[in-house]
N, C-alpha and C positions, 0 to 999 in steps of 0.2 A: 504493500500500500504506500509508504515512504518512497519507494523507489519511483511507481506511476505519479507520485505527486512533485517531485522531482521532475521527472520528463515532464508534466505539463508545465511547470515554471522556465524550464528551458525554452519550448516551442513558444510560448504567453513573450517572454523575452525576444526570441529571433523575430518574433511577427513584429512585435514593437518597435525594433532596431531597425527593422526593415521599411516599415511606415515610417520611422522617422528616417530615414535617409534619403527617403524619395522624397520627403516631404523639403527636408534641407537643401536637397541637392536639382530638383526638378519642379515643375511648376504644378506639380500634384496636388488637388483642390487649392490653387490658386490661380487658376487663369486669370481671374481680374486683376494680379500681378505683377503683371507679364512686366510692363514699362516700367514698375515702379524706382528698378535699380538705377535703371538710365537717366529718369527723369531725374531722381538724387542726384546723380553723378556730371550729367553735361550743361552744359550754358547753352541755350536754343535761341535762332533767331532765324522768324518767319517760318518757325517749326521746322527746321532741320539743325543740328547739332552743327554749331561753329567751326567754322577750318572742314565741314566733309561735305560741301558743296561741289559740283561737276564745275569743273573749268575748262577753258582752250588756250590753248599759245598759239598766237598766230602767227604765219610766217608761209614761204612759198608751199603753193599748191599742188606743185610736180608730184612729189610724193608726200602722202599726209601719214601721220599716225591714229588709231584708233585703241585705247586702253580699257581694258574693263577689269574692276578690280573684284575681292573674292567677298564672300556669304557673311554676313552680318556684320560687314567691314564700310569701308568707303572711298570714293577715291583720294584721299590721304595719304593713303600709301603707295599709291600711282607716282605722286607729286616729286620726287627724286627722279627717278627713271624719265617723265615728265621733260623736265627742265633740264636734266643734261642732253636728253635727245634735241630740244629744241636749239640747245645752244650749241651742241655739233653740227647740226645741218640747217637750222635755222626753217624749218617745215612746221608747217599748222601740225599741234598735235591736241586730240581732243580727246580727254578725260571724263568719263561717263558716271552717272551716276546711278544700279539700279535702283530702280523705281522702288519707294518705299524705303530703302537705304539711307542711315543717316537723321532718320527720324526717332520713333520708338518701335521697337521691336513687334507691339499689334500691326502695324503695317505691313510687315512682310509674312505675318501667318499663314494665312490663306493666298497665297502665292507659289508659284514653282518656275524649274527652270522656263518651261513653257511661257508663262510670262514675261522671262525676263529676255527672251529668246524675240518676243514681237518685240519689244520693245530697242533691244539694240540693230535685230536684223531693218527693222524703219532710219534707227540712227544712220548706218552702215552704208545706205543705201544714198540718203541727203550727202552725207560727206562723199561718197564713193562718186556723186553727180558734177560735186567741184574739183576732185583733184582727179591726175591721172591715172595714182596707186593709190593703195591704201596697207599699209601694213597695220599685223592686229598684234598686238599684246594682249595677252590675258592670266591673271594672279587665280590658282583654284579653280573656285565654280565659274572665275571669267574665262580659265581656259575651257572648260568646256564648252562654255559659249562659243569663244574663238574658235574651237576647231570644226563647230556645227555651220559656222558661217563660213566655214574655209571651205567645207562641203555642198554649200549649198549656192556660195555665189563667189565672183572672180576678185579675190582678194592678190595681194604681192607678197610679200614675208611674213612668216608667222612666229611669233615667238612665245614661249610656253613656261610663267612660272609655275612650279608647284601645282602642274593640273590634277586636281579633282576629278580621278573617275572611279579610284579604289578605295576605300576607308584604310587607313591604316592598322595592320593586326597588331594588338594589343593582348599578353597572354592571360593577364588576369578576367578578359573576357570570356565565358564559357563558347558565346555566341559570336556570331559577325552582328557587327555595327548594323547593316541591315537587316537581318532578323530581328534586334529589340526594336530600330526603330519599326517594322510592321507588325512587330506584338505590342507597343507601346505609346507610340507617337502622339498617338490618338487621344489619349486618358493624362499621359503628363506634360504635352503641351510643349514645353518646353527645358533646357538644362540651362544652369545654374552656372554661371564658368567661375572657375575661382581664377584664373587671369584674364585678361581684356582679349589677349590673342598668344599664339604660338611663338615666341620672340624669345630667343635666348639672351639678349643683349636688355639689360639692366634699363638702358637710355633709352635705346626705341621702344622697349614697352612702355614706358612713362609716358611717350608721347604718341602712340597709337591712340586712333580713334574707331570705335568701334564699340555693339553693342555687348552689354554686359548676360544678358537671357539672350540664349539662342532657342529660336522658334525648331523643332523639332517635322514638324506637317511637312514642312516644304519640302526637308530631304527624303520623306517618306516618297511624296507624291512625283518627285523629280528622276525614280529612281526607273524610267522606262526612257526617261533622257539620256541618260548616261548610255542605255545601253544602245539604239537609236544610234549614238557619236560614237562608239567602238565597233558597230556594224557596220559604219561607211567610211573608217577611217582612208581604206584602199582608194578614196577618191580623190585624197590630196599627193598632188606632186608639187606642191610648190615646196621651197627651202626655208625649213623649220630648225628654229634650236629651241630644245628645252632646259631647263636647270630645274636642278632640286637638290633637296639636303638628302643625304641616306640619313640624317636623323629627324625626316619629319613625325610631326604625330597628329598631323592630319588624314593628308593624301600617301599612303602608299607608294612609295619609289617606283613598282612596277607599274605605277600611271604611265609614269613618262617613261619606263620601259617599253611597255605597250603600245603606247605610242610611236614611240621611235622605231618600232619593230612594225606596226602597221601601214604608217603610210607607205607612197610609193615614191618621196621625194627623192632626185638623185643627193641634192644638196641638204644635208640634215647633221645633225649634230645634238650630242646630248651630255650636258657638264654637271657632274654631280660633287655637292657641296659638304663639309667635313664637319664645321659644327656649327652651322645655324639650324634653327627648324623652320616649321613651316613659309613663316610668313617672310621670305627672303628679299624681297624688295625693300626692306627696312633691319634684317639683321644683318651680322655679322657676317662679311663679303658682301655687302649692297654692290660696292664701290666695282668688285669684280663681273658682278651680276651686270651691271651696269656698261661695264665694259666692255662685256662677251658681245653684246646686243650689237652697242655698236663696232666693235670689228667684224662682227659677223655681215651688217649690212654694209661696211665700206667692201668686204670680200665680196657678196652679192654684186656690188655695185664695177666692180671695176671689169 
C-alpha cells in the first residue's frame, strides 16, 4: 500500500513538472500572451518595433539586390551585408520586410510561408521591372523563399545564408522538430525563447532585433513549402553560394548540403562556418560572410 502511494506521488509530480514546463516554457493556456514579452521589451513606432523597418539603398539599376531576412527576425540583420554590398558596387539594394515582421508576434500567427511567398514573389517582380538583374539573398526561412523564387522566375545570383529546410537534430529530443510541432503546435501556440536569436557573439545578440514568442502554426503549416522547394531544387542552374555554421541550432547543415547537392548550377559553392550559429549575418565571421558574397559576385562578374 506505501509503495502504490509512492508511485502515485511520483506520476501526481511528473504531471505537474510537466504542466509546469509547458506552461513556462510555451504559450500553453496563454495565447492572449503571445505579445506581451515584446510589447515589455521594444520601443514601437507606427506599430513596428524601431530600427526593423524595410529599407532600400539606392544606386544603379544594372544589377539590383533583393534580401529577405529569416522567421520572427527582421530586416536588421540584412543591414551589414546591406551597406557593404551597396558600397562595393554602389547598386539599389532592397531590404524586405515580411509582412507582419517587426510588429508583435499575433501578427504572424496565422500566416505561413505561403504568405510570405505572394508577398515577396509581387516585391520580386516591381524590382525585377526596373533593373536588368536581380540577385537574391536570403537568411533561413528567407532562403527558402529565395530558392522558391529562383524556381519559379528569372533571377541572376543567388546567395544562401543558413537556409531553413531541415530543423536541426537535437538528441535530447525523442522526436523531430516536426513531429511535436504537428502533435502540438496547435494547443501551445507558441515557445518561449530564452534568447532573442541564435548568436554566439555576446555584442550582436544585444543588438539583435527580433521577437521574443515564437509563433509555432506557421512552421507547422509551412511544412509542404519546404518540401515543394526540395522537389524542384533540379530547376536552378544559376550560381549559388551558400554559408553556414556546422554549429547551427536552427537549420541543419545538410540544408545547405542538400542544396548544394540539388541544384544543377555549374557555378556553386558552399563555405561552412566554425563557431558562429545560426544567425551568421551578424555573428562571428559576419565580416567573412560578407566577403565570400562579394568575391563571389566580382568572380561571376568578370
Amino acid at each position: 500500500m506505501e509503495r502504490k502511494k509512492i508511485i502515485v506521488a511520483i506520476v501526481v509530480v511528473l504531471i505537474i513538472a510537466s504542466f509546469g514546463g509547458l506552461y513556462f516554457n510555451t504559450g500553453f493556456l496563454q495565447k492572449s500572451k503571445i505579445d506581451s514579452r515584446d510589447l515589455d521589451l521594444w520601443e514601437y513606432e507606427d506599430g513596428i518595433i524601431v530600427g526593423a523597418k524595410e529599407f532600400t539603398l539606392n544606386g544603379s539599376e544594372d544589377t539590383c539586390w533583393y534580401l529577405i531576412h529569416g522567421y520572427t527576425s527582421t530586416p536588421d540583420e540584412m543591414r551589414e551585408i546591406a551597406e557593404e554590398i551597396h558600397k562595393e558596387f554602389n547598386e539599389t539594394v532592397v531590404v524586405t520586410r515580411l509582412k507582419g515582421s517587426g510588429e508583435v508576434p499575433s501578427q504572424i500567427l496565422n500566416l505561413t510561408l505561403y504568405d510570405w511567398y505572394d508577398q515577396v514573389s509581387e516585391e520580386f517582380e516591381v524590382l525585377n521591372e526596373r533593373c536588368n538583374n536581380v540577385n537574391l539573398i536570403g537568411f533561413s526561412f528567407g532562403g527558402a523563399l529565395s530558392i522558391r523564387i529562383a524556381e519559379d522566375k528569372d533571377v541572376n545570383n543567388i546567395y544562401l545564408l543558413s537556409p531553413y529546410i531541415f530543423a536541426t537534430y537535437k538528441p535530447y529530443r525523442i522526436l523531430k522538430i516536426e513531429t511535436y510541432l504537428d502533435i502540438f503546435a496547435d494547443s501551445l501556440y507558441y515557445a518561449k525563447k530564452t534568447k532573442i536569436g541564435q548568436i554566439n557573439s555576446e555584442e550582436a545578440l544585444n543588438k539583435h532585433i527580433a521577437y521574443w514568442n515564437m509563433p509555432l502554426q506557421p512552421l507547422k503549416y509551412s511544412k509542404p513549402f519546404f518540401q515543394e522547394v526540395r522537389d524542384n531544387l533540379g530547376s536552378i542552374e544559376n550560381p549559388i553560394l551558400l554559408q553556414q555554421s556546422k554549429n547551427d541550432e536552427t537549420s541543419d547543415l545538410k540544408s545547405s548540403i542538400y542544396i548544394y547537392e540539388g541544384v544543377t548550377s555549374e557555378n556553386k559553392a558552399l563555405i561552412v562556418f566554425e563557431i558562429s550559429n545560426h544567425i551568421i549575418p551578424e555573428d562571428y565571421g559576419k565580416e567573412k560572410v560578407i566577403g565570400n558574397i562579394i568575391a563571389f559576385e566580382r568572380e561571376t562578374r568578370e
